[in-house]
N, C-alpha and C positions, 0 to 999 in steps of 0.2 A: 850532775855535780851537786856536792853537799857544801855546806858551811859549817865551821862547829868552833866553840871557843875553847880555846888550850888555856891551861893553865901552866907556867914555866917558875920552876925554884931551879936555884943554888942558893942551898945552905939558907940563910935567914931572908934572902932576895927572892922577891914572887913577882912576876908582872903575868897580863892575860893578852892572849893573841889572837887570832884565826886563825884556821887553816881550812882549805879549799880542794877537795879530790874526790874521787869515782864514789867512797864509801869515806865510814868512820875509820876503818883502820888504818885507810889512806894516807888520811887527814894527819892520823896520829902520827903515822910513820916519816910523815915530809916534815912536823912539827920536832921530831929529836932529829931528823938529818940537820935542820936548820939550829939547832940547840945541845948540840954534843956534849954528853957528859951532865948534862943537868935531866931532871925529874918531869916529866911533859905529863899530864894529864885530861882527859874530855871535861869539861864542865858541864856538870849538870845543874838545873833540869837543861835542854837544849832546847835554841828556843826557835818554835815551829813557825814563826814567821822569814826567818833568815835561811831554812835549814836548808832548804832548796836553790840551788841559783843557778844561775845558766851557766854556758862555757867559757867565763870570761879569758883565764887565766890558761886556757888549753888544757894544758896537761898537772892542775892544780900548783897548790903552792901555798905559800904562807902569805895571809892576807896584809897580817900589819899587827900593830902595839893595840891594844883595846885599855890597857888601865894599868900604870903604876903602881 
């Protein structure tokens, strides 16, 4: 399992998230299921202390809010 930070906009609103699955496309793809309609992107650089994590989550998912 990976971790990686999403970036999420609508329009002039940004906030940053997690997401948690097998790969990065994963990642990406569970971050616009959870954000319909808005702009999801990988943050880089990605940072190689977090990017790896165990199974917590089983079948991945969206970790949480990281920054306003």
């Amino acid at each position: 399992m990976i971790k990686i930070a999403i970036e999420v906009r609508s329009g002039a609103a940004r906030y940053q998230g997690a997401s948690q699955a097998e790969n990065i496309e994963g990642a990406l793809e569970i971050a616009k299921r959870y954000n319909p309609g808005k702009e999801c992107k990988v943050v880089f650089p990605i940072d190689p202390e977090v990017f790896f994590v165990g199974d917590d989550l089983g079948r991945g998912g969206v970790v949480g809010k990281i920054a306003a």
